[in-house]
N, C-alpha and C positions, 0 to 999 in steps of 0.2 A: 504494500500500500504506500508505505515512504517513497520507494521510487519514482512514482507518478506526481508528486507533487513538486510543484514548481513553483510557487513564490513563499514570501513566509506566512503570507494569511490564510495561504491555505493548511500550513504547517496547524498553526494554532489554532484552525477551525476544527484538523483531524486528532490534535491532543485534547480540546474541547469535548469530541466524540466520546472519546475513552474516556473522559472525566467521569462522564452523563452516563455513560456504563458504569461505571464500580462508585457513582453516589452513592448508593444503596446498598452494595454489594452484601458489607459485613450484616446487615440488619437481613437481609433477605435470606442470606445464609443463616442465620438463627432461624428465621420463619418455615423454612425448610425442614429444616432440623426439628423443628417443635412441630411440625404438622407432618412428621412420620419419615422425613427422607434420610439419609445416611448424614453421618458429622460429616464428613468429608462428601460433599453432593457436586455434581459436573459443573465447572466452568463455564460449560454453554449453558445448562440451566438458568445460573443465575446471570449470566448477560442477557439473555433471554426478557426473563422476568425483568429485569434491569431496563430492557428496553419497552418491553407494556408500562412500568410505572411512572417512567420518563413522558410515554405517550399519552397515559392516561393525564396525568398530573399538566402536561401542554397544553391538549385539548380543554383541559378543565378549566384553567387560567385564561383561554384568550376566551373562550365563549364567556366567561366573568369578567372580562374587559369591555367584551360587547356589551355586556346586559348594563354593566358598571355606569351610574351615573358622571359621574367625575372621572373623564377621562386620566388613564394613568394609575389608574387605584381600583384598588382591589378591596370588597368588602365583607365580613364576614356574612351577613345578608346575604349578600349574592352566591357565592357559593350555597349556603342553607337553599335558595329559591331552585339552584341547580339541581342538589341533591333530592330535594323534595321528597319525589315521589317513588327514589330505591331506600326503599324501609330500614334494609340491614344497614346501609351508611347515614343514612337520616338519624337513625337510633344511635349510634356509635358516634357520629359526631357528635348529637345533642351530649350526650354522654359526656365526652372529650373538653365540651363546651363550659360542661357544669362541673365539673373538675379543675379545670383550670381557674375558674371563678373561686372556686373554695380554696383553692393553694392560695391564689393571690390574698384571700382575707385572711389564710394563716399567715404570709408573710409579714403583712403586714398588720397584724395584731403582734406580732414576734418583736417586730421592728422597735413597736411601740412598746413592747411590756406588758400590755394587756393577756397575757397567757394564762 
């Protein structure tokens, strides 16, 4: 693949590539792991998967940039209106949602000494 490339942007467009592959890798490889596959699970697997998460996660963002009022921004909303109507991520993130909420007021009851 290195050898077809001739300038340096495309250099850094195809080190780019391979980032966007092994973002996830170590985490995907746990998930693997936990949902019945060997410790040691194929290399293509998780580039693979690496590459639906990248895809999924793209597609999710620019259609949230469409719906997005404010050009440039991304809102927790929007995403929620995206998800809506797949239960099992609507559920999980609500989830995700109200957890985060509750850390933050343990943080910050912590912060303050109110514990």
């Amino acid at each position: 693949m290195d050898a077809y490339i001739d300038s340096d942007e495309d250099k850094d467009e195809a080190i780019d590539g391979d980032k966007k592959k092994k973002l996830f890798a170590k985490e995907l490889r746990c998930m693997m792991y936990g949902f019945g596959d060997e410790r040691a699970c194929y290399q293509e697997s998780i580039d693979l998967l690496g590459e639906l998460v990248n895809e999924f996660i793209s597609d999710l963002v620019s259609k949230a940039m469409e719906l997005g009022k404010v050009h440039g921004k991304i809102h927790v909303e929007d995403i929620v209106f995206l998800i809506r109507r797949d239960q099992r991520k609507y559920s999980r993130m609500k989830e995700l949602l109200t957890m985060n909420e509750e850390l933050k007021k343990a943080r910050k009851a912590f912060d303050e000494g109110n514990f």
